[in-house]
DSSP file (Angstrom, degrees, kcal/mol; ACC not computed):
  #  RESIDUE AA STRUCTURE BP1 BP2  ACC     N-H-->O    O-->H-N    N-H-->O    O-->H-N    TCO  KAPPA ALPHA  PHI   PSI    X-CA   Y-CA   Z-CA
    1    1 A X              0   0    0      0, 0.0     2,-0.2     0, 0.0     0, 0.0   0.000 360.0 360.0 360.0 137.3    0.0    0.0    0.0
    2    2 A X        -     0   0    0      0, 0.0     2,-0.5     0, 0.0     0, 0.0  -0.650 360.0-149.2 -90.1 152.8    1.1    3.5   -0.8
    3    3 A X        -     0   0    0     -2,-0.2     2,-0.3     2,-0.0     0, 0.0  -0.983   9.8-141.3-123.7 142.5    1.0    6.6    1.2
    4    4 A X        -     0   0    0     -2,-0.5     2,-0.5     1,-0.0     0, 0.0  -0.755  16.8-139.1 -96.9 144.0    0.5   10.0   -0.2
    5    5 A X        -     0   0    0     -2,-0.3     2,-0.8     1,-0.0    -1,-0.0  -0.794  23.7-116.2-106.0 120.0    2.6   12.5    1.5
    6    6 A X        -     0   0    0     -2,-0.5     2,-0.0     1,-0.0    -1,-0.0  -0.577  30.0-154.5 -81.8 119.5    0.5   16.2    2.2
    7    7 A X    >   -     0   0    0     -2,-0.8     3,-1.1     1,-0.1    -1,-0.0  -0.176  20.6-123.1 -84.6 179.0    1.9   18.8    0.6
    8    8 A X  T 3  S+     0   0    0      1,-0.3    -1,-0.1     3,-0.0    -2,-0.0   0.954 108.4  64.6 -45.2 -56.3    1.9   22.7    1.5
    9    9 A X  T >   +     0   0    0      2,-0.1     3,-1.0     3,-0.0    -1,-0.3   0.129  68.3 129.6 -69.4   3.9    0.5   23.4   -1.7
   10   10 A X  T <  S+     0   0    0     -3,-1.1    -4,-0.0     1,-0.3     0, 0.0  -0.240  82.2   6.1 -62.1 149.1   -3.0   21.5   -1.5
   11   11 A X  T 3> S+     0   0    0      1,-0.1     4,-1.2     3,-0.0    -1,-0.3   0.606  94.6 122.7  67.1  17.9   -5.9   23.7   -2.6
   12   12 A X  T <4  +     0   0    0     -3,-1.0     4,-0.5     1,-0.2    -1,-0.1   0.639  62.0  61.1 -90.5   9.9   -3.7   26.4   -3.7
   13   13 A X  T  > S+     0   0    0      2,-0.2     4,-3.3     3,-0.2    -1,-0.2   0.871 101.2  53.8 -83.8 -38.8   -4.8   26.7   -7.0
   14   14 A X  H >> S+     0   0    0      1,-0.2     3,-3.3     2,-0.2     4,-0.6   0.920 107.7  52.9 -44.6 -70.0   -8.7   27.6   -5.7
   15   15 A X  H 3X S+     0   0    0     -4,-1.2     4,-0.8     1,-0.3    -1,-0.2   0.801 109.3  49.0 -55.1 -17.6   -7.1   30.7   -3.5
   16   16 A X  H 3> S+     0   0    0     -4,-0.5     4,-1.0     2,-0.2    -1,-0.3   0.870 118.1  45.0 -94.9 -24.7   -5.1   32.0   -7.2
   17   17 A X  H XX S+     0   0    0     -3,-3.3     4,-2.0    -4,-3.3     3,-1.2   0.986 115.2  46.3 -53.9 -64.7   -8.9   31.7   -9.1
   18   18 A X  H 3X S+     0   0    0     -4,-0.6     4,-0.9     1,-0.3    -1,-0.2   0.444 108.4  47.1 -96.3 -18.5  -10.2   33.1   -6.8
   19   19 A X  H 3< S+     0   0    0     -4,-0.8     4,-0.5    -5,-0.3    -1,-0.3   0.863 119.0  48.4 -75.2 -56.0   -7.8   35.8   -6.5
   20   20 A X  H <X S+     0   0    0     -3,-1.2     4,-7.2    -4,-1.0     5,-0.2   0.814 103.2  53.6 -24.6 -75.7   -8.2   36.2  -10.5
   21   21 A X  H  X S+     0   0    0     -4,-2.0     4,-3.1     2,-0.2     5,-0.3   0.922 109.9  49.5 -72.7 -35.6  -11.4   36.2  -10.9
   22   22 A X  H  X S+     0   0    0     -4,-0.9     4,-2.3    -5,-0.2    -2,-0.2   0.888 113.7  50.6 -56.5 -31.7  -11.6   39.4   -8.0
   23   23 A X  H  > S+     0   0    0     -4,-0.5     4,-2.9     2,-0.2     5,-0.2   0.941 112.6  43.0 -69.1 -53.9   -9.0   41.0   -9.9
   24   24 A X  H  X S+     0   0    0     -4,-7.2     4,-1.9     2,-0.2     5,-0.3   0.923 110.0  54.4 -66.7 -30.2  -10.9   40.6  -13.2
   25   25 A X  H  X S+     0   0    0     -4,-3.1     4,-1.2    -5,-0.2    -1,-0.2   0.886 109.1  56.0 -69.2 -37.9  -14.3   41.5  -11.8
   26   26 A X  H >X S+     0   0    0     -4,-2.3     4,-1.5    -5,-0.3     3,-1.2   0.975 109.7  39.6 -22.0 -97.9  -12.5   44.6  -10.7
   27   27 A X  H 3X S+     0   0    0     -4,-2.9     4,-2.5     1,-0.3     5,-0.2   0.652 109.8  61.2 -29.9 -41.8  -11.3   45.5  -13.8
   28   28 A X  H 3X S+     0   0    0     -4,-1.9     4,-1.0     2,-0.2    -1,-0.3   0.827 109.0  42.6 -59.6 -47.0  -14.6   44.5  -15.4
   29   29 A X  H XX S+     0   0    0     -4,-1.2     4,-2.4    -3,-1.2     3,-2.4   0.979 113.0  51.8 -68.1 -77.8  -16.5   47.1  -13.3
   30   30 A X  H 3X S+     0   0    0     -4,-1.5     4,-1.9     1,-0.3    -2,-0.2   0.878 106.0  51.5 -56.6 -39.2  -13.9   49.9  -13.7
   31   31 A X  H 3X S+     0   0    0     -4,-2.5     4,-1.9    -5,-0.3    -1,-0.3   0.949 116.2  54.7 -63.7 -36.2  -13.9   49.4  -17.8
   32   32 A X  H << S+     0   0    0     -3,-2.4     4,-0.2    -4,-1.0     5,-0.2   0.982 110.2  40.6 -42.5 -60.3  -18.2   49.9  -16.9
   33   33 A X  H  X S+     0   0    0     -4,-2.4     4,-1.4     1,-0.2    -1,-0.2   0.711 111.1  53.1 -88.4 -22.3  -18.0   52.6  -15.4
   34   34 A X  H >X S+     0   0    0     -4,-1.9     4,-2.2    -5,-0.5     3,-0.7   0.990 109.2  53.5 -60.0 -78.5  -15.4   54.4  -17.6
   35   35 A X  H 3X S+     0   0    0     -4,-1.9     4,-0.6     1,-0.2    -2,-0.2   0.356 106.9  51.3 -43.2   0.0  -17.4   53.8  -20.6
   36   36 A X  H 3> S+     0   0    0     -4,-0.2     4,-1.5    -5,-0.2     5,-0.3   0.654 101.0  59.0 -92.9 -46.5  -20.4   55.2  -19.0
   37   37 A X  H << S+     0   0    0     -4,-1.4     4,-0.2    -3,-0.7    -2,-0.2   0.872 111.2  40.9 -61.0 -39.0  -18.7   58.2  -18.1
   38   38 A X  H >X S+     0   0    0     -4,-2.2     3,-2.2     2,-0.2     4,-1.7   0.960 107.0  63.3 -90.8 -65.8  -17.8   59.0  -22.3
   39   39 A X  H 3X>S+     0   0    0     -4,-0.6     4,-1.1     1,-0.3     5,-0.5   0.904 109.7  36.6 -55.8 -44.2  -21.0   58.0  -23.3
   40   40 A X  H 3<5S+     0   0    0     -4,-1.5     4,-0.5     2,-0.2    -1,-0.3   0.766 113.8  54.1 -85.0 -11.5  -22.6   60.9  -21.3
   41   41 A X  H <>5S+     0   0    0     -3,-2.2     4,-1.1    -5,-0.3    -2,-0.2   0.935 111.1  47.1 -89.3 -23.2  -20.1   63.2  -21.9
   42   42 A X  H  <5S+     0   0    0     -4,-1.7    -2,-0.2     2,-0.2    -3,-0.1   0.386 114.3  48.7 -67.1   2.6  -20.7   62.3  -25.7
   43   43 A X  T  X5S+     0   0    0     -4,-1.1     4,-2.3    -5,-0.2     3,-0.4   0.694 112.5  44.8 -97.1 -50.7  -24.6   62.7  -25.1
   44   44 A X  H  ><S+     0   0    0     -5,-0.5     4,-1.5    -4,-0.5     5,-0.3   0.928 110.4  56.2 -64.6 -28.9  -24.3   66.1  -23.3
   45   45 A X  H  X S+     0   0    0     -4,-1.1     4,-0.8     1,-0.2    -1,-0.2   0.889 114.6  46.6 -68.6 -21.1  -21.7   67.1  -26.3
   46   46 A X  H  > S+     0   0    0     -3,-0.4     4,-2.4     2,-0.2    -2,-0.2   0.923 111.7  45.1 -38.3 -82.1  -24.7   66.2  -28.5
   47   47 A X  H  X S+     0   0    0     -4,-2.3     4,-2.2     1,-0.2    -2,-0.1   0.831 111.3  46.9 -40.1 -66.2  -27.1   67.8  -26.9
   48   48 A X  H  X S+     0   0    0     -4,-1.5     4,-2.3     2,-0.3    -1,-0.2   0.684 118.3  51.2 -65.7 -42.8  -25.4   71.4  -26.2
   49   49 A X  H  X S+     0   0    0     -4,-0.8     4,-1.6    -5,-0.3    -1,-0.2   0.955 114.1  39.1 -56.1 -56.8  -24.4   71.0  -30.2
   50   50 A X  H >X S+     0   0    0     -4,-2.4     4,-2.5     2,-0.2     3,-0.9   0.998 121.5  49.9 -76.0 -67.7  -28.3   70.2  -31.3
   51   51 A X  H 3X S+     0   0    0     -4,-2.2     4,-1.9     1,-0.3    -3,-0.2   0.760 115.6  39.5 -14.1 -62.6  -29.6   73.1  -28.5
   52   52 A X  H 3X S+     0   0    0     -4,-2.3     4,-1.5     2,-0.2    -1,-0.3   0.675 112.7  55.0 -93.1 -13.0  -27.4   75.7  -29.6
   53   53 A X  H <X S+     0   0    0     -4,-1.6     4,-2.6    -3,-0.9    -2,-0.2   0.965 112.7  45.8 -58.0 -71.7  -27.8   74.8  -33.2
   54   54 A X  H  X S+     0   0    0     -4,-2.5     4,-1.0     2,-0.2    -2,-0.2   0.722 109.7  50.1 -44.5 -40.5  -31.5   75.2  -32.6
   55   55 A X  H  X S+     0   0    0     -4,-1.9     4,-2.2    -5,-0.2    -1,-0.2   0.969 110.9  51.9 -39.2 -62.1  -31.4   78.5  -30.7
   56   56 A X  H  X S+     0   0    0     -4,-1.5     4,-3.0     1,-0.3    -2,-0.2   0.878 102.8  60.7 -62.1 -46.9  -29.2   80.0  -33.5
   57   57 A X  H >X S+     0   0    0     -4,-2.6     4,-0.6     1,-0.3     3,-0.5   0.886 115.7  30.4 -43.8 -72.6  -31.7   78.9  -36.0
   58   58 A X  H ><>S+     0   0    0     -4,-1.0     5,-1.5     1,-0.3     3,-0.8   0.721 116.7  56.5 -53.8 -42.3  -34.4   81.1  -34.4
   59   59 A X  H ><5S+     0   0    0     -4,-2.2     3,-2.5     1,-0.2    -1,-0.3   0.916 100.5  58.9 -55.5 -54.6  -32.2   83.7  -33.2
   60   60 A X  H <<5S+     0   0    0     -4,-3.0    -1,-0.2    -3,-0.5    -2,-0.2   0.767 107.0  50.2 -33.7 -48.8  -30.9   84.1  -36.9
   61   61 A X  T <<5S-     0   0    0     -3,-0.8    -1,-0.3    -4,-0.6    -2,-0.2   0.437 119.5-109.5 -80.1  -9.0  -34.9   85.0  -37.9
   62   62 A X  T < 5 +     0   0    0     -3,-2.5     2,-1.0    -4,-0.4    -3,-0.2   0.332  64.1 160.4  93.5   0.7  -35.0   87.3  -35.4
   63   63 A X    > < -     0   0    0     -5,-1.5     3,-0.8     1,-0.1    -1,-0.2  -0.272  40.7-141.6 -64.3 103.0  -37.5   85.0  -33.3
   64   64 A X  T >  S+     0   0    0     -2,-1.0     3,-0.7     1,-0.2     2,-0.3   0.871  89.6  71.1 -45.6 -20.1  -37.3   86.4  -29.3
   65   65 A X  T 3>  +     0   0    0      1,-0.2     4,-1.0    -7,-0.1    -1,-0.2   0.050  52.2 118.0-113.0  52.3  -37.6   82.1  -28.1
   66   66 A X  H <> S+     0   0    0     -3,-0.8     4,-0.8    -2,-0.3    -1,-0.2   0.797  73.6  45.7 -58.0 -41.2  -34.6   80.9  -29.0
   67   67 A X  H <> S+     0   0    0     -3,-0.7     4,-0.9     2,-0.2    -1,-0.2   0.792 114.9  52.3 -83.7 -18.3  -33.2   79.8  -25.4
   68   68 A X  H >4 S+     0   0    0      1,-0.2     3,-8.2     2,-0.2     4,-0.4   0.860 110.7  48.7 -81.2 -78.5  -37.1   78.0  -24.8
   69   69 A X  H 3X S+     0   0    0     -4,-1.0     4,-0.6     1,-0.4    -1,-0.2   0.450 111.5  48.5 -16.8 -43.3  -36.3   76.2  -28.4
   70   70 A X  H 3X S+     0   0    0     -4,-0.8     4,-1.1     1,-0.2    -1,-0.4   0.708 108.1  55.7 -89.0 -17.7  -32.7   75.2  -26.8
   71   71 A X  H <X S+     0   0    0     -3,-8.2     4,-1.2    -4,-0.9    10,-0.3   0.731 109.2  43.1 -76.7 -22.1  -34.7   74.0  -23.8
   72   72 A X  H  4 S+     0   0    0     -4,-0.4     3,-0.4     2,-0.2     4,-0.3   0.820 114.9  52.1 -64.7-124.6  -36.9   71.6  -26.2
   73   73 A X  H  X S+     0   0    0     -4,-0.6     4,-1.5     1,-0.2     6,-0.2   0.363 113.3  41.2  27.7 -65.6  -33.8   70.5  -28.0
   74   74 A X  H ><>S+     0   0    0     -4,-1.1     3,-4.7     1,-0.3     5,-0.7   0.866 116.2  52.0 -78.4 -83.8  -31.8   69.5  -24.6
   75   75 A X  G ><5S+     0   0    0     -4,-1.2     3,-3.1    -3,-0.4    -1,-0.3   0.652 100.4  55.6   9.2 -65.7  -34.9   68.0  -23.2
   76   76 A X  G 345S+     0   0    0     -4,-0.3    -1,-0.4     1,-0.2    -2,-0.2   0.761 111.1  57.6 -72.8  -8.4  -35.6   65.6  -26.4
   77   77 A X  G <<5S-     0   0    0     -3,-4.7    -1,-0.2    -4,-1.5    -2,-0.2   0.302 113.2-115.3-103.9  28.6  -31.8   64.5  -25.3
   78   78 A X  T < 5S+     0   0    0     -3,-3.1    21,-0.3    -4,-0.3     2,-0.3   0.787  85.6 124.7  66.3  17.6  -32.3   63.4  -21.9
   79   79 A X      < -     0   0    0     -5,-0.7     2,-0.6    -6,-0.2    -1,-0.2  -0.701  58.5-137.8-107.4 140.5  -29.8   66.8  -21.4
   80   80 A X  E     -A   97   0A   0     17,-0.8    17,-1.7    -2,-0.3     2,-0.2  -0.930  20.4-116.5-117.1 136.5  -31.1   69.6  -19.1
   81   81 A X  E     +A   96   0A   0     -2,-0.6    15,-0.2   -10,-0.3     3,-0.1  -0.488  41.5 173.7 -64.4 122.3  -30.5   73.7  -20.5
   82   82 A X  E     -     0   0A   0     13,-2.6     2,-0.4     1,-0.2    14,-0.2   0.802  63.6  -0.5 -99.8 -59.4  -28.3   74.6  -17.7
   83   83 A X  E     -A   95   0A   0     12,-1.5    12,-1.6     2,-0.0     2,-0.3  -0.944  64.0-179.6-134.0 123.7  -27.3   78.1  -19.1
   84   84 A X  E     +A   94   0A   0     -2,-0.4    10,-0.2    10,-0.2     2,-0.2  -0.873   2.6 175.1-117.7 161.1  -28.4   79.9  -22.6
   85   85 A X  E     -A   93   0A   0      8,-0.9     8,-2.3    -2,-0.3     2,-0.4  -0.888  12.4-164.2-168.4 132.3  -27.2   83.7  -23.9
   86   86 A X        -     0   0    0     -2,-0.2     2,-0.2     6,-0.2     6,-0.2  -0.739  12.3-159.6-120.4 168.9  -28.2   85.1  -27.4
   87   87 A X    >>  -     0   0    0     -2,-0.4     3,-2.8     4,-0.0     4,-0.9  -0.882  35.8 -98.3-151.8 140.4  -25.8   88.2  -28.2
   88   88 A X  T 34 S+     0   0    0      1,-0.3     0, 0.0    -2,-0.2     0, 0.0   0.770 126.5  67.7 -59.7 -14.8  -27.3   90.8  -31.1
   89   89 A X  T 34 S-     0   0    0      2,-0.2    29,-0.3     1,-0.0    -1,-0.3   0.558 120.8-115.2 -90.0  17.7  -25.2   89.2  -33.6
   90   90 A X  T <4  +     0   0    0     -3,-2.8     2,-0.6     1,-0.2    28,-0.5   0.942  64.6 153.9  68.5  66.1  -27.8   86.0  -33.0
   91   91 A X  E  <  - B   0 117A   0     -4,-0.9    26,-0.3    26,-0.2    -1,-0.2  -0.952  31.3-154.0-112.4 104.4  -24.7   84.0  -31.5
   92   92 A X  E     - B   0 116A   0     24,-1.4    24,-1.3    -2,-0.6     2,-0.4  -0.475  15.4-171.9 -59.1 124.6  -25.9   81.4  -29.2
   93   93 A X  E     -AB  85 115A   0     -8,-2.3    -8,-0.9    -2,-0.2     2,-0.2  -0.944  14.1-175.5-118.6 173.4  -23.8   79.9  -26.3
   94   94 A X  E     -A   84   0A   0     20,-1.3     2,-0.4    -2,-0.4   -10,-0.2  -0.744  18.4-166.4-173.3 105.1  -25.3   77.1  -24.5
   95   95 A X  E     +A   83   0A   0    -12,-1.6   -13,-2.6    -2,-0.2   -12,-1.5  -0.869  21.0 174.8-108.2 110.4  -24.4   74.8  -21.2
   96   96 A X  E     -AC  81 112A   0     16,-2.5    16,-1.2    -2,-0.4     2,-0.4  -0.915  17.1-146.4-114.7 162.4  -26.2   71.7  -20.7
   97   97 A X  E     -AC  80 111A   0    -17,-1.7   -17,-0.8    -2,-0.4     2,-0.4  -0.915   5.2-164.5-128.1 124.5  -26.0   68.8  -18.3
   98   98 A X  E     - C   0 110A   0     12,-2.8    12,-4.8    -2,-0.4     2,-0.2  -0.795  23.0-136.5 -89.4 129.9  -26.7   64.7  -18.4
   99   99 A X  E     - C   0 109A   0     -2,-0.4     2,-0.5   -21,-0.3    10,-0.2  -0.399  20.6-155.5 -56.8 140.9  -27.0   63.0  -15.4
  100  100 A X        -     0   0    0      8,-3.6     2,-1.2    -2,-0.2     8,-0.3  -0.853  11.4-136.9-145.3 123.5  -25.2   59.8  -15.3
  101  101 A X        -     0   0    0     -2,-0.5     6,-0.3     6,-0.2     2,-0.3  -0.487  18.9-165.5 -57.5  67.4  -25.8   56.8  -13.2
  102  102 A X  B >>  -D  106   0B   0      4,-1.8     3,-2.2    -2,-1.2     4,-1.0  -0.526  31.7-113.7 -70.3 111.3  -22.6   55.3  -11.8
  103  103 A X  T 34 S-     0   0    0     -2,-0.3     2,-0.9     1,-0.2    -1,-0.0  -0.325  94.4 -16.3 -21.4 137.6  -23.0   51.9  -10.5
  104  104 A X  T 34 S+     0   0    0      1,-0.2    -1,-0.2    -3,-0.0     3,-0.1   0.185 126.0  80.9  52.4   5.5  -22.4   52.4   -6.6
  105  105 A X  T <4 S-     0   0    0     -3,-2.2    -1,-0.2    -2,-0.9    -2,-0.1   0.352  95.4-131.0-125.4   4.2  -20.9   55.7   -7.0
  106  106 A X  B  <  -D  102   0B   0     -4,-1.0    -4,-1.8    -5,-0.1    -1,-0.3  -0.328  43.0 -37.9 103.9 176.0  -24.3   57.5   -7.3
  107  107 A X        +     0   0    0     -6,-0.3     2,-0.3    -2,-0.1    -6,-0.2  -0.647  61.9 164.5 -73.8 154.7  -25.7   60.0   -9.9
  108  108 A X        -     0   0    0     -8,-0.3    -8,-3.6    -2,-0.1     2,-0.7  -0.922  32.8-117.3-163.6 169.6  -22.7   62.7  -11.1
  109  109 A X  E     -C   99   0A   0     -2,-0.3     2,-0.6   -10,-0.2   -10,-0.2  -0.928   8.8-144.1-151.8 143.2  -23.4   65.0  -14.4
  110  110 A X  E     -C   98   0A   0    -12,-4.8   -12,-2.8    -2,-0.7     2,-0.3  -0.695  25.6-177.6 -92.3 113.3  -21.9   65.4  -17.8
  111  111 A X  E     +C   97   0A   0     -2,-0.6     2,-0.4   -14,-0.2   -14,-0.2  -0.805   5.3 176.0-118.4 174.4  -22.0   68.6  -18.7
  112  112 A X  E     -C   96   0A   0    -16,-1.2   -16,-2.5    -2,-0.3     2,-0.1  -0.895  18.1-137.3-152.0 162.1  -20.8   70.4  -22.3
  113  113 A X        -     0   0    0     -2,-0.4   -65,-0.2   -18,-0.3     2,-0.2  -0.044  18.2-178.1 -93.0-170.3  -20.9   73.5  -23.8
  114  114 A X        -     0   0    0     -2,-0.1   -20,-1.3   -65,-0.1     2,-0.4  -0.416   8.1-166.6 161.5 140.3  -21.8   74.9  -27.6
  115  115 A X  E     +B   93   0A   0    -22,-0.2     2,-0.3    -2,-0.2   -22,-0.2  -0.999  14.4 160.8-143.7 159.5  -21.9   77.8  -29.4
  116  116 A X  E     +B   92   0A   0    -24,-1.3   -24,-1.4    -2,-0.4     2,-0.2  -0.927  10.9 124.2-155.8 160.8  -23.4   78.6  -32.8
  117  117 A X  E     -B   91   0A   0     -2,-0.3     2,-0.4   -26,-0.3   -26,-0.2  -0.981  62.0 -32.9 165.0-159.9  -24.6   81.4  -34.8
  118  118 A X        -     0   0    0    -28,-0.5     3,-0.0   -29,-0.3    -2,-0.0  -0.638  64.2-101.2 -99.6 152.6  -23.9   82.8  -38.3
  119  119 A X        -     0   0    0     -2,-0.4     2,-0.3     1,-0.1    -1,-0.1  -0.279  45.4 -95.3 -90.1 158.0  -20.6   82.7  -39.9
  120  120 A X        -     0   0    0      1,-0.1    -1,-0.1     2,-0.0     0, 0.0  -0.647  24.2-144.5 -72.1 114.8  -18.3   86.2  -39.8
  121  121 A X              0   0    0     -2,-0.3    -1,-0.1     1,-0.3    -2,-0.1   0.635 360.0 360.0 -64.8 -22.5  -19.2   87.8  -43.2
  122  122 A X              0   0    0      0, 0.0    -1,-0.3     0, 0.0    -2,-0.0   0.374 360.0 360.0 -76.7 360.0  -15.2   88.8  -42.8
């Protein structure tokens, strides 16, 4: 009859999966949460683009509701109009902000800028 001798090393391969797989679920999460964070700063750059675009339109015609028009606009993009300014030469600027849902780290907001208006005749 043979006897197996116990080594040190029994079971140490579970504690390095297990080790692994924490590390990777780590990683896995932080890549999440990154990529959540540029998709709402590319929705709010969106927005603030499409807003101020839309202001300028109206502004251009002389139409007094250009900032409500940038408030529609940021609305239909899940964006809220944080700050609007028309200037007499119908040059829109425009600040909006997306909320964004961080796994465990809460709501936090993506906000962008834009400005638009009619090109310098110069």
């Amino acid at each position: 009859m043979r006897r197996h001798r116990l080594s040190g090393e029994r079971g140490s391969a579970t504690v390095w999966v297990l080790a692994l797989s924490g590390v990777l679920a780590a990683l896995a999460m932080a890549v999440v949460l990154v990529g959540a964070a540029t998709v709402a700063r590319h929705r709010a750059g969106t927005a603030a683009d499409l807003a101020a675009l839309a202001a300028a339109g109206r502004a251009v015609l002389g139409e007094p509701d250009g900032c409500d028009r940038a408030a529609q606009v940021a609305r239909a993009n899940a964006a809220a109009l944080v700050a609007c300014s028309v200037d007499d030469s119908a040059v829109v600027e425009v600040r909006v902000d997306v909320p964004v849902r961080l796994a465990g780290l809460g709501v936090h907001v993506a906000s962008a800028r834009a400005r638009a208006g009619p090109a310098d005749p110069g």
